[in-house]
py3Dmol code that shows the C-alpha trace and the ligand (Angstrom):
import py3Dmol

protein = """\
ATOM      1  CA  UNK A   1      10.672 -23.080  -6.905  1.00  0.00           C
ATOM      2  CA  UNK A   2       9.234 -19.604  -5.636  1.00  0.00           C
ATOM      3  CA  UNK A   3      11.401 -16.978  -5.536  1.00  0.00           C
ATOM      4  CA  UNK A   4      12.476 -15.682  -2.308  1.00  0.00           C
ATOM      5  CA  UNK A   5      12.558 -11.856  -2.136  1.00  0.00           C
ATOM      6  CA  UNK A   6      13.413  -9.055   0.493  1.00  0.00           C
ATOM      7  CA  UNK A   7      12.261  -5.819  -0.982  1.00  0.00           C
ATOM      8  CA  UNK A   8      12.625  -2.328   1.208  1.00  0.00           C
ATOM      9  CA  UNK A   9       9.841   0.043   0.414  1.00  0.00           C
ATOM     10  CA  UNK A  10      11.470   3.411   1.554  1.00  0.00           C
ATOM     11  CA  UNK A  11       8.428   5.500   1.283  1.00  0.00           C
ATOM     12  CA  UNK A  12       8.572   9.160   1.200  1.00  0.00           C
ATOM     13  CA  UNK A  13      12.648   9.605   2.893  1.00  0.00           C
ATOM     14  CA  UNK A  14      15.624  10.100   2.108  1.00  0.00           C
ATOM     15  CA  UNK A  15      17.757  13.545   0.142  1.00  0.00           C
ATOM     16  CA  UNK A  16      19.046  12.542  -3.182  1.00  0.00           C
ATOM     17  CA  UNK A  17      22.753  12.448  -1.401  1.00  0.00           C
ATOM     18  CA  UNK A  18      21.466   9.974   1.961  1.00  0.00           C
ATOM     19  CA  UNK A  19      19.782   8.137  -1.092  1.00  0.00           C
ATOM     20  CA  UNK A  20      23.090   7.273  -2.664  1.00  0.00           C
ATOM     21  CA  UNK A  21      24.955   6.579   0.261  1.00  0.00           C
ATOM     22  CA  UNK A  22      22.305   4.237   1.653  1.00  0.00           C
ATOM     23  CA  UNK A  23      22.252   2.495  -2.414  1.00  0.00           C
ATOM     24  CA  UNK A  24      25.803   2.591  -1.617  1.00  0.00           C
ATOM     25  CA  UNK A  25      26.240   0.802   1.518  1.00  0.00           C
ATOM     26  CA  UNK A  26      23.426  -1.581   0.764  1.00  0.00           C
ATOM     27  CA  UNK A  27      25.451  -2.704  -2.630  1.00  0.00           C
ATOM     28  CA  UNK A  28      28.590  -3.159  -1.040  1.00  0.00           C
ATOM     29  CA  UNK A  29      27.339  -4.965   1.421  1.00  0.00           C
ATOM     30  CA  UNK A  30      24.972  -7.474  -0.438  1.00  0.00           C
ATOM     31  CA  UNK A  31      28.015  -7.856  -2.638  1.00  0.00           C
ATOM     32  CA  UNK A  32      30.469  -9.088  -0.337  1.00  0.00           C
ATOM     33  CA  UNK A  33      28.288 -10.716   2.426  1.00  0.00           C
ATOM     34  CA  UNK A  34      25.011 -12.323   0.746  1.00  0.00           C
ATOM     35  CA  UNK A  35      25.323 -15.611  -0.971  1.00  0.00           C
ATOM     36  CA  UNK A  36      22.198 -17.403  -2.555  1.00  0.00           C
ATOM     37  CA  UNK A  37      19.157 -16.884  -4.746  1.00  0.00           C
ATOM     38  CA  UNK A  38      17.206 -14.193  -2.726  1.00  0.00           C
ATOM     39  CA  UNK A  39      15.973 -10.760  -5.050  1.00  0.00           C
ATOM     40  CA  UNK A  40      17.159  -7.822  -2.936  1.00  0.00           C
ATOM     41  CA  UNK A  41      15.002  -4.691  -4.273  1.00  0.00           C
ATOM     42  CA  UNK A  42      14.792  -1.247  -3.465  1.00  0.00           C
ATOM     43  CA  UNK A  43      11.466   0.575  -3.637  1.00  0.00           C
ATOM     44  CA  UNK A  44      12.261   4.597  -4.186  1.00  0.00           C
ATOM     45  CA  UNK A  45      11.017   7.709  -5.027  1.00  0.00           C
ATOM     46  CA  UNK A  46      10.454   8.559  -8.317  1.00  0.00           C
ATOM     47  CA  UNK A  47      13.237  11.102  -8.383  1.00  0.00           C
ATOM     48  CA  UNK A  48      15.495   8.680  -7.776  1.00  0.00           C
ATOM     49  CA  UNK A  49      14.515   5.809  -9.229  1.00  0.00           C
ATOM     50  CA  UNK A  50      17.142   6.935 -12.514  1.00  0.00           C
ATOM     51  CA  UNK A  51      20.087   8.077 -10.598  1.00  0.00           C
ATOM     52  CA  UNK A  52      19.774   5.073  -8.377  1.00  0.00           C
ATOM     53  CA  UNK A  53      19.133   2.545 -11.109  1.00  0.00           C
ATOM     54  CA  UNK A  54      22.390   4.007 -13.173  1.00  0.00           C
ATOM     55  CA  UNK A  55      23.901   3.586  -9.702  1.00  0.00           C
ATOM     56  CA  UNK A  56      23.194   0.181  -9.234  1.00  0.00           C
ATOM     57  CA  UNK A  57      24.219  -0.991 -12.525  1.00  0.00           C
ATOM     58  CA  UNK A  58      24.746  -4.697 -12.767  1.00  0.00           C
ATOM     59  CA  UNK A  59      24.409  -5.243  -9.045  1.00  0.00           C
ATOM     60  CA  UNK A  60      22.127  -8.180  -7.990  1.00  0.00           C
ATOM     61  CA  UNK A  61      20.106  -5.343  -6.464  1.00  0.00           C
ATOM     62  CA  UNK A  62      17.112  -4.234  -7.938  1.00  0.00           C
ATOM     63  CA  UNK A  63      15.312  -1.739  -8.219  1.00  0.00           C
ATOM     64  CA  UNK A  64      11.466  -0.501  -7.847  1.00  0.00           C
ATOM     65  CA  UNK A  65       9.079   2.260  -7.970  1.00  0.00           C
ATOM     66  CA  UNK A  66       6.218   2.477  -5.152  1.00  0.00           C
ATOM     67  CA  UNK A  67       3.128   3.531  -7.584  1.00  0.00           C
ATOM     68  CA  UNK A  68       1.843   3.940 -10.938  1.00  0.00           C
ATOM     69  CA  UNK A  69      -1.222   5.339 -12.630  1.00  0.00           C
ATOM     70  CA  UNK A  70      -4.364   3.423 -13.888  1.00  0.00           C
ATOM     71  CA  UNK A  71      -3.380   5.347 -16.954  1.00  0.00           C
ATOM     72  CA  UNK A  72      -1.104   5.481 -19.470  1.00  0.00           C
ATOM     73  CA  UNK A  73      -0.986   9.085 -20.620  1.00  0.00           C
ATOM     74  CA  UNK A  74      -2.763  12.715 -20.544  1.00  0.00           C
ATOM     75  CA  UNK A  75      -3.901  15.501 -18.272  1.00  0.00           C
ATOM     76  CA  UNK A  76      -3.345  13.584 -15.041  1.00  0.00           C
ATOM     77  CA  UNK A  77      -0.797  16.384 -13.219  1.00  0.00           C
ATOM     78  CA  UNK A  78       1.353  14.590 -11.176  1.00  0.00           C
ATOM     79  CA  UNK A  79       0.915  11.136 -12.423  1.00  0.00           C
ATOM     80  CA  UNK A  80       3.500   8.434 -13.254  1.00  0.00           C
ATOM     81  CA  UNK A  81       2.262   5.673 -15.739  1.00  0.00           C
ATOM     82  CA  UNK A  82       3.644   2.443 -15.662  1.00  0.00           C
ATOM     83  CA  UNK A  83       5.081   2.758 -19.470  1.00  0.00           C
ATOM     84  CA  UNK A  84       7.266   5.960 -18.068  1.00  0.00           C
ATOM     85  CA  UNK A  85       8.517   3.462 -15.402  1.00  0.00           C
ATOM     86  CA  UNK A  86       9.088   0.923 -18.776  1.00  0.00           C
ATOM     87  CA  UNK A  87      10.998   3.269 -20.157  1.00  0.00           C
ATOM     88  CA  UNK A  88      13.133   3.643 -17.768  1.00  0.00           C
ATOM     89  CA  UNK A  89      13.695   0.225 -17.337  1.00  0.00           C
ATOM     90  CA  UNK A  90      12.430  -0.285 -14.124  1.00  0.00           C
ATOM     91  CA  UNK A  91      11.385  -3.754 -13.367  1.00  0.00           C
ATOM     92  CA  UNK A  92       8.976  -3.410 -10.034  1.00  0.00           C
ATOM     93  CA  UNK A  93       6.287  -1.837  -8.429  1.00  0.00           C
ATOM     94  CA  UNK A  94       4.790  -1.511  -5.824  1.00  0.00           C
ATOM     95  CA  UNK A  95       0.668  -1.608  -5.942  1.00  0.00           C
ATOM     96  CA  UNK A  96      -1.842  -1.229  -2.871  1.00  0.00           C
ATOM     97  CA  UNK A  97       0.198  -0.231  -0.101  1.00  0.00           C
ATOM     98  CA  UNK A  98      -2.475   0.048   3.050  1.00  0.00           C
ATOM     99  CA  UNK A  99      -0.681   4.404   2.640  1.00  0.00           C
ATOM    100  CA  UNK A 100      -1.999   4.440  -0.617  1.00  0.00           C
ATOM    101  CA  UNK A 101      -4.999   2.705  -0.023  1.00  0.00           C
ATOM    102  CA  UNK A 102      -5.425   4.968   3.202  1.00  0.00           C
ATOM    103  CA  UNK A 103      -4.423   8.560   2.397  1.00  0.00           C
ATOM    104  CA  UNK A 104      -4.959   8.286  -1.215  1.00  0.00           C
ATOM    105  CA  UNK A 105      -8.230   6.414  -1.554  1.00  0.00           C
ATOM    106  CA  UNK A 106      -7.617   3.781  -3.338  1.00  0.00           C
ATOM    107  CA  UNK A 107      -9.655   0.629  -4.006  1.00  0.00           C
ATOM    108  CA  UNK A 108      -9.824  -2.375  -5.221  1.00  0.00           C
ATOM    109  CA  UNK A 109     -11.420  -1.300  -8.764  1.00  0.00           C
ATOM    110  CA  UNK A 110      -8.725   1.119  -9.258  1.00  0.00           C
ATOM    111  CA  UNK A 111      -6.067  -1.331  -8.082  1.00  0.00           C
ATOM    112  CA  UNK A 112      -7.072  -3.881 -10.714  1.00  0.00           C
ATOM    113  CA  UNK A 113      -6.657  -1.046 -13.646  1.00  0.00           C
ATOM    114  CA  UNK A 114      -2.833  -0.422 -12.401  1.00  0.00           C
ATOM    115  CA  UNK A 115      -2.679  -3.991 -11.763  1.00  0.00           C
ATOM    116  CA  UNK A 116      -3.470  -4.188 -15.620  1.00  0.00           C
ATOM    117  CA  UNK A 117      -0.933  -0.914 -16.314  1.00  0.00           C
ATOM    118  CA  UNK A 118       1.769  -2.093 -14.984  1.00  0.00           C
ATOM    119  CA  UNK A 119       1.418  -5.908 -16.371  1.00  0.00           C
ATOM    120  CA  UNK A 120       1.415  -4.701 -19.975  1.00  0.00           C
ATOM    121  CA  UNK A 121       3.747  -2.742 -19.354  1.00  0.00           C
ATOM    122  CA  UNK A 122       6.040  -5.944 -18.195  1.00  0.00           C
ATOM    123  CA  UNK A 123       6.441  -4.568 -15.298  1.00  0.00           C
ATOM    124  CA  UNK A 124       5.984  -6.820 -11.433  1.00  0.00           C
ATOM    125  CA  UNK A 125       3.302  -5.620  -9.407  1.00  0.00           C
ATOM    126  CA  UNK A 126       4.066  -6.029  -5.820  1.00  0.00           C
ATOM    127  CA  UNK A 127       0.430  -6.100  -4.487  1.00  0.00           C
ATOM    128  CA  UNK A 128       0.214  -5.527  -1.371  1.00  0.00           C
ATOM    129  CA  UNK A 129      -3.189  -6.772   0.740  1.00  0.00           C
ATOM    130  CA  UNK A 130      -3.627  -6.561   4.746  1.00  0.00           C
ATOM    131  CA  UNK A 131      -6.161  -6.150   7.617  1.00  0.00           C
ATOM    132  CA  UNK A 132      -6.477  -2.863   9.656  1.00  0.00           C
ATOM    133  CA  UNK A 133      -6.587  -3.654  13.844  1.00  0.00           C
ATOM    134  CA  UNK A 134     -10.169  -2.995  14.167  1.00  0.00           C
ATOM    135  CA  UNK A 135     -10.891  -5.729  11.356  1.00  0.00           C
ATOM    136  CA  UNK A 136      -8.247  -8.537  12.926  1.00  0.00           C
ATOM    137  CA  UNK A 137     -10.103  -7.882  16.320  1.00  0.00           C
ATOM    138  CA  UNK A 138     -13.441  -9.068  14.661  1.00  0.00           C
ATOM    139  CA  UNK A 139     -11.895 -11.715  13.251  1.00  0.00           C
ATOM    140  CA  UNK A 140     -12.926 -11.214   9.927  1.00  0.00           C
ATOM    141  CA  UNK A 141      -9.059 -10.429   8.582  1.00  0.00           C
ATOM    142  CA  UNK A 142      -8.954 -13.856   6.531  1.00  0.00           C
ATOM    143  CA  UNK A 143     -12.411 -12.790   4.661  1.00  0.00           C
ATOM    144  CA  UNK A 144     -11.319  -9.015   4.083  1.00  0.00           C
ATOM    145  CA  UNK A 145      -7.859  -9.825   2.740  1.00  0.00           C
ATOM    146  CA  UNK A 146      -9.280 -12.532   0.542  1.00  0.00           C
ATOM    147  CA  UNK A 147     -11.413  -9.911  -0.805  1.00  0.00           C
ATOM    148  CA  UNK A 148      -8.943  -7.570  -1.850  1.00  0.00           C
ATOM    149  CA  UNK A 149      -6.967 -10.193  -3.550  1.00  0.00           C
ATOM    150  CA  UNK A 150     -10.260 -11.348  -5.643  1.00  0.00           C
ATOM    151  CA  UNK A 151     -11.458  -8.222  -6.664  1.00  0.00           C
ATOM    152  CA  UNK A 152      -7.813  -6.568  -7.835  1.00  0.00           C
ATOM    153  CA  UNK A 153      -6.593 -10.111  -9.042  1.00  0.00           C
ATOM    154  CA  UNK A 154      -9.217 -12.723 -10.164  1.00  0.00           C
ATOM    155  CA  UNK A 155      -9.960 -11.169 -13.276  1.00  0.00           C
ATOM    156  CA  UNK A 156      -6.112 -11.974 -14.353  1.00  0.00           C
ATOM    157  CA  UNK A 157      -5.380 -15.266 -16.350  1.00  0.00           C
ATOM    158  CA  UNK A 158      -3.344 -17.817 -14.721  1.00  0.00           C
ATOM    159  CA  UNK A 159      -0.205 -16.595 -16.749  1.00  0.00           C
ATOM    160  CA  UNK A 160      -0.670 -12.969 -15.822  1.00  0.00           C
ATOM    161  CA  UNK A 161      -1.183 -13.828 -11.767  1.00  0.00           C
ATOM    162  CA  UNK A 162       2.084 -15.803 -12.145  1.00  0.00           C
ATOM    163  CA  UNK A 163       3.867 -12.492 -13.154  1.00  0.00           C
ATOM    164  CA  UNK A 164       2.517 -10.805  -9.622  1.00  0.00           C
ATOM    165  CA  UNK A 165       4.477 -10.678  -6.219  1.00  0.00           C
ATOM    166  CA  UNK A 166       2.034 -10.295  -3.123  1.00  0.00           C
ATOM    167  CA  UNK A 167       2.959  -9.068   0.164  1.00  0.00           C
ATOM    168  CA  UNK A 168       0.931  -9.297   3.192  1.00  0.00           C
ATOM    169  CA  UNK A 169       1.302  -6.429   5.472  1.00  0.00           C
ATOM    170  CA  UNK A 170      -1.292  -6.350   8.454  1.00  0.00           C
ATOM    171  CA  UNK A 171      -2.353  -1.940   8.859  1.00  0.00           C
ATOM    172  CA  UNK A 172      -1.521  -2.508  12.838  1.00  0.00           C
ATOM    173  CA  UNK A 173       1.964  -3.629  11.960  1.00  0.00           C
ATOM    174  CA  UNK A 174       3.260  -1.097   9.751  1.00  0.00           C
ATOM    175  CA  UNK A 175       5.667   1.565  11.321  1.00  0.00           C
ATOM    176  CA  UNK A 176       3.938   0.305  14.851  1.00  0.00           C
ATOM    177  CA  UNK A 177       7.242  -1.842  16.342  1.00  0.00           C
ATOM    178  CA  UNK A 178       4.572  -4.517  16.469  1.00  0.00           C
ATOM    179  CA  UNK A 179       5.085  -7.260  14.193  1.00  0.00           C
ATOM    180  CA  UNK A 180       2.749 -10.116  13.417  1.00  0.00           C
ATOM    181  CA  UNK A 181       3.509 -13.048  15.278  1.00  0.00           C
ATOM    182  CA  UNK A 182       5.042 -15.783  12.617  1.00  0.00           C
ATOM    183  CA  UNK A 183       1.961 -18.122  13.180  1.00  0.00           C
ATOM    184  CA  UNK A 184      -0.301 -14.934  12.275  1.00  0.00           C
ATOM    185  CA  UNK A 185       2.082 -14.637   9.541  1.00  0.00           C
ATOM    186  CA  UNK A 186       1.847 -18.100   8.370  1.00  0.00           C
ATOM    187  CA  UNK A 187      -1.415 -18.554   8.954  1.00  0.00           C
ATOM    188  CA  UNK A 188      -2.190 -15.538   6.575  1.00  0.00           C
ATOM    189  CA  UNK A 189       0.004 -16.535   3.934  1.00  0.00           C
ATOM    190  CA  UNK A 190      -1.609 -20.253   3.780  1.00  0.00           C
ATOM    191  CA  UNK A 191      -5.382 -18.939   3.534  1.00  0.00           C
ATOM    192  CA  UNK A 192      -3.510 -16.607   0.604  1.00  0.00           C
ATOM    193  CA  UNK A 193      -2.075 -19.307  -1.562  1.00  0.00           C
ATOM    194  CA  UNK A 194      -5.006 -21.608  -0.926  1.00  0.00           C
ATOM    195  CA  UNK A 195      -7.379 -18.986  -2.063  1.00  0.00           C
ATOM    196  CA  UNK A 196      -5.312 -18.240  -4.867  1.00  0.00           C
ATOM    197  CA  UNK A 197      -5.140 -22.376  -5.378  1.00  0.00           C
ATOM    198  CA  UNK A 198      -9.227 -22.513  -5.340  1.00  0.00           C
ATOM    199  CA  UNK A 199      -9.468 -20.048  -8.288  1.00  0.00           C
ATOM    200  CA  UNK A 200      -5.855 -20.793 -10.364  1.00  0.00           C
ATOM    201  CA  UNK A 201      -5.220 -24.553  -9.439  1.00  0.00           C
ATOM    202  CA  UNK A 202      -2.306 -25.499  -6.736  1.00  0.00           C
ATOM    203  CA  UNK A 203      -0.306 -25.887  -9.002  1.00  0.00           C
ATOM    204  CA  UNK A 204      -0.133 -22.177  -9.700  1.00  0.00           C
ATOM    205  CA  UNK A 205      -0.504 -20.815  -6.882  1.00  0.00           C
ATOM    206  CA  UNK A 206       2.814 -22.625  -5.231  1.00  0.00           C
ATOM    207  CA  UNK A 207       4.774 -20.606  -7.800  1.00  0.00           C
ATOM    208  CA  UNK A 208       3.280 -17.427  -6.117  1.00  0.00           C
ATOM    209  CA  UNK A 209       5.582 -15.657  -4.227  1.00  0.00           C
ATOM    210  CA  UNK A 210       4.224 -13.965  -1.176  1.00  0.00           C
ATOM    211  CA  UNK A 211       5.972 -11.467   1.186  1.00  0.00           C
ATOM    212  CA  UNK A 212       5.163 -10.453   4.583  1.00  0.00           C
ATOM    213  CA  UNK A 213       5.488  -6.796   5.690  1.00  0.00           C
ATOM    214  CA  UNK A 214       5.175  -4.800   9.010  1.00  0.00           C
ATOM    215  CA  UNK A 215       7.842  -4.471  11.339  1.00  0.00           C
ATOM    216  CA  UNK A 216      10.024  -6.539   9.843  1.00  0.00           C
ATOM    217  CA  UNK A 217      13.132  -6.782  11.590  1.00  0.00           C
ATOM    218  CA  UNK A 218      16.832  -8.308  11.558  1.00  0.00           C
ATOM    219  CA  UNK A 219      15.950  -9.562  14.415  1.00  0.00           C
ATOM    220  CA  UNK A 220      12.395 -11.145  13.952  1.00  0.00           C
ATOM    221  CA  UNK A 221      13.138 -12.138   9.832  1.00  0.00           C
ATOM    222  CA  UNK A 222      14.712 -15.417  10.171  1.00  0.00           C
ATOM    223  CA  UNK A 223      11.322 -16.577  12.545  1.00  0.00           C
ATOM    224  CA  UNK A 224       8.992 -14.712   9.982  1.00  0.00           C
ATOM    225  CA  UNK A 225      10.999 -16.336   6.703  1.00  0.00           C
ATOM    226  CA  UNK A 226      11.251 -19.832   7.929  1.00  0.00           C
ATOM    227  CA  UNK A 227       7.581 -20.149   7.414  1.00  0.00           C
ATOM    228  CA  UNK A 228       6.961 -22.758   4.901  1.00  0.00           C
ATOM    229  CA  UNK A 229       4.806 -19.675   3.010  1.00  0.00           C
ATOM    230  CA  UNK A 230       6.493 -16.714   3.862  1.00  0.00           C
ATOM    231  CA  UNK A 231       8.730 -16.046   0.889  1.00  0.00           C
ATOM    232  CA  UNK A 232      10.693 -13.152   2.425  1.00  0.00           C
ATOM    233  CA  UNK A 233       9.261  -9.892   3.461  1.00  0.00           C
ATOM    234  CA  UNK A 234       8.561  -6.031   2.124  1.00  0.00           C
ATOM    235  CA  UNK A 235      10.794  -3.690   4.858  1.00  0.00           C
ATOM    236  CA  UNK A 236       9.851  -0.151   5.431  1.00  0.00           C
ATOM    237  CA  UNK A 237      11.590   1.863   8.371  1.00  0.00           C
ATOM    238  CA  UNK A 238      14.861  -0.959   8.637  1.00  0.00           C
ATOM    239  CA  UNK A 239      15.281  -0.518   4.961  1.00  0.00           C
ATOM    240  CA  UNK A 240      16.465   2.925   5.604  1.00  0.00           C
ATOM    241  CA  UNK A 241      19.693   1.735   7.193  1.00  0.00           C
ATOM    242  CA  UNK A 242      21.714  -0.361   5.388  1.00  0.00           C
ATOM    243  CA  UNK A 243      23.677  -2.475   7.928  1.00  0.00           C
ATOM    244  CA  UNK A 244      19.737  -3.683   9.136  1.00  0.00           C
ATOM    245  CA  UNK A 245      18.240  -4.036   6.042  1.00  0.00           C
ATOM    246  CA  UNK A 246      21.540  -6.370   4.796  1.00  0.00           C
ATOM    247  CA  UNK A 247      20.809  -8.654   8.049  1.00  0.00           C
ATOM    248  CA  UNK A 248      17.022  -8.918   6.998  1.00  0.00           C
ATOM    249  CA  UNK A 249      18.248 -10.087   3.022  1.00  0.00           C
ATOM    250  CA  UNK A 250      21.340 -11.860   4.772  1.00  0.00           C
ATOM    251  CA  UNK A 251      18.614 -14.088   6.660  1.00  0.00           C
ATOM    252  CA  UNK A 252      16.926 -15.445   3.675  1.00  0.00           C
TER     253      UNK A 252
END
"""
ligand_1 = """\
10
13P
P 7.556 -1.028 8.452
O 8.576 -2.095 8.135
O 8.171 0.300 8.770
O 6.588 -1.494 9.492
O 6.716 -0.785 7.112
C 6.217 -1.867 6.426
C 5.733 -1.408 5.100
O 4.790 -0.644 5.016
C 6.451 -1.864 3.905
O 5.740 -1.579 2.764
"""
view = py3Dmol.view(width=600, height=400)
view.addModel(protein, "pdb")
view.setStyle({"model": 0}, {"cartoon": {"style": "trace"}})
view.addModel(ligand_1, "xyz")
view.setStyle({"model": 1}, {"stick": {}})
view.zoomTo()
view.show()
């Protein structure tokens, strides 16, 4: 069975303190009120990703980082390799996000090298793949997002693509209040998997767990995650309160 996972990607926020307080809360609460097999995870900034981890403990939360380099070591000021993130222990990342992709130009060539960093490493890419509004107005989203998932995927064996998480997070509903409809959702999610099936077999590409992200909401989760290929969903701006984000894992 695929795993079902609600992941909250907290971007660039948050003091050290309002970091802990938010780990905090979101513990507690997954602690007393969550039942089930759903993977809470929280996506943080680097700086925190030790104090929060040593935080968390043995809590069914885990934890993530939001990047890593295409290399592993040397003159690359500012960098963060995915065998630093190994030796922390942290088990997730986060690759592709449309920010990085936008602000930070990167593409699918260099996605497929930390794709590769972070796999040796043992860490679990969360790739993330989506349309910007111009692209789902011309109707060519399903080709485009195939794309990106060929060119920073296909070259893995089957056993390696089994190790990656993909979310699907449409550009025009990130941060915009406007979230896909769940058909849109669904309908993504199923070209996905059934691309992923016509290179890897069905058979893998069930196993494949795939999240949707953009505006995802207490309120609009349980419609989004009832889709029979919508495995749960990567949260930005609700992650950042804990009594919202708790109703989006709760919903799972
Ligand atoms: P929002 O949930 O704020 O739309 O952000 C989604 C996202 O980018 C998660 O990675």
């Amino acid at each position: 069975m695929r795993k079902k996972i609600v992941a909250g990607n907290w971007k660039m926020n948050k003091t050290l303190e309002e970091a802990r307080t938010l780990t905090a809360e979101v513990m507690g609460m997954v602690a007393d009120e969550v039942k089930g097999n759903a993977i809470t995870i929280l996506c943080v900034p680097f700086p925190y990703l030790v104090p929060l981890k040593n935080q968390l403990g043995n809590s069914s939360v885990k934890i993530g980082a939001q990047n890593c380099s295409e290399h592993d070591s040397g003159a690359y000021t500012g960098e963060v390799s995915a065998l630093m993130l190994k030796s922390i222990d942290i088990p997730y990342v986060i690759l592709g996000h449309s920010e990085r992709r936008l602000y930070f130009g990167e593409d699918a060539k260099l996605l497929a090298k930390k794709v590769d960093k972070a796999l040796a490493a043992s860490l679990t890419p969360i790739f993330c793949c989506g349309e910007p509004l111009e692209i789902r107005e011309a109707g060519t989203h399903e080709k485009l997002v195939k794309q990106q998932i060929e060119e920073a995927l296909f070259h893995l064996s089957a056993e390696a693509l089994q190790k990656i998480v993909i979310a699907y997070e449409p550009v025009w509903a990130i941060g915009t209040g406007k979230t896909a409809t769940s058909q849109q959702a669904q309908e993504m999610h199923a070209v996905i998997r059934k691309h992923l099936a016509s290179k890897y077999g069905a058979g893998v590409a069930e196993t494949i767990s795939i999240l949707y992200g953009g505006s995802v909401k207490a309120d609009n989760a349980k419609e989004l995650f009832a889709c029979p290929d919508v495995d749960g969903g990567l949260v930005g701006g609700a992650s950042l309160k804990s009594r919202e984000f708790v109703d989006i894992v709760k919903t799972m």
